[in-house]
C-alpha positions in Angstrom: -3.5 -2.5 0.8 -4.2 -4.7 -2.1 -7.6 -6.7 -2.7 -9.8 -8.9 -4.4 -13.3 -10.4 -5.1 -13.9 -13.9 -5.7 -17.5 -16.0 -6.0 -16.6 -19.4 -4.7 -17.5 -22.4 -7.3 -15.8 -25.3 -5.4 -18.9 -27.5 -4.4 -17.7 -28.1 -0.8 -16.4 -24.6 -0.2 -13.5 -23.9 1.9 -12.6 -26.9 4.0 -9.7 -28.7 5.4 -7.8 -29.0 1.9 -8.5 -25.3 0.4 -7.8 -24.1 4.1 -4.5 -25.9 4.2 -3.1 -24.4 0.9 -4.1 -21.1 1.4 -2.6 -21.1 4.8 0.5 -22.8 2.8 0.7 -20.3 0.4 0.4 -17.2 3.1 3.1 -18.5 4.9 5.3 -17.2 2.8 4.7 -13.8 2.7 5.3 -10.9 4.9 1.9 -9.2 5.0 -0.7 -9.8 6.7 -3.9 -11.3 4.4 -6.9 -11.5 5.3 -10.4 -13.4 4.2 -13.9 -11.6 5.0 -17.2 -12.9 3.6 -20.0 -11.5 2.6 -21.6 -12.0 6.1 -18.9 -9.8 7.9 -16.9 -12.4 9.1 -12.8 -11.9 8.6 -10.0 -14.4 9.1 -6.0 -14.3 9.0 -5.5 -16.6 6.1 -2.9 -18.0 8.5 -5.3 -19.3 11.2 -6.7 -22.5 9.7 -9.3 -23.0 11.7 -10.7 -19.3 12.0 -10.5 -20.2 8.2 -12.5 -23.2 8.4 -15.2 -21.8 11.3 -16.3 -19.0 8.9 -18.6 -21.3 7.2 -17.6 -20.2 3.0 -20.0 -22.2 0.8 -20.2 -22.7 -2.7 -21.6 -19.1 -4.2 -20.6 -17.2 -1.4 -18.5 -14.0 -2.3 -15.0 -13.7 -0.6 -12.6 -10.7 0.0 -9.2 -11.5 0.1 -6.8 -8.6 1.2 -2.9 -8.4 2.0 -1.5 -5.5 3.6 2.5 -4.8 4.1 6.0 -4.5 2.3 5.8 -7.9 -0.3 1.2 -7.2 -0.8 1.8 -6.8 -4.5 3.0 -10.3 -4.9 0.9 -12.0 -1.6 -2.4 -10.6 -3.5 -1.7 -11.9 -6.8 -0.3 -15.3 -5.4 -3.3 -15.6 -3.6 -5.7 -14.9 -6.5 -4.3 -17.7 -8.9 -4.6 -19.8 -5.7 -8.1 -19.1 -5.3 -9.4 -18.8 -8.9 -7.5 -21.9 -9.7 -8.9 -24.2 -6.8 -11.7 -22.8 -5.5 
């Protein structure tokens, strides 16, 4: 299992458009990636609203995990997706 940390500095947090590309961009792995905050709650990245009904604001910290055969590329794909729009 691979992971990573990220602060959240879009304004509007995740909503429908950050939801959608994530979910996009999971799609196309293997693994299964996950998204817990800080407040316990965890979401498939491919469900997007489970995505959108955790609430992520602006300044809240985010754990994104992939787990399976292709995790090496799903985690770092994920993390330019994240630190480059959100």
């Amino acid at each position: 299992m691979k992971e990573f940390t990220y602060t959240i500095k879009d304004q509007l947090g995740i909503h429908a458009r950050p939801a959608g590309m994530l979910v996009k961009e999971a799609k196309k792995f293997g693994s299964a990636i996950t998204i817990r905050s800080k407040n316990g709650k965890s979401s498939d990245v491919c469900k997007i609203l489970n995505l959108m009904a955790m609430g992520i604001k602006h300044g809240d910290v985010i754990t994104v995990q992939a787990d399976g055969k292709d995790e090496e590329a799903a985690i770092s794909a994920m993390k330019t997706l994240v630190t480059n729009n959100l």
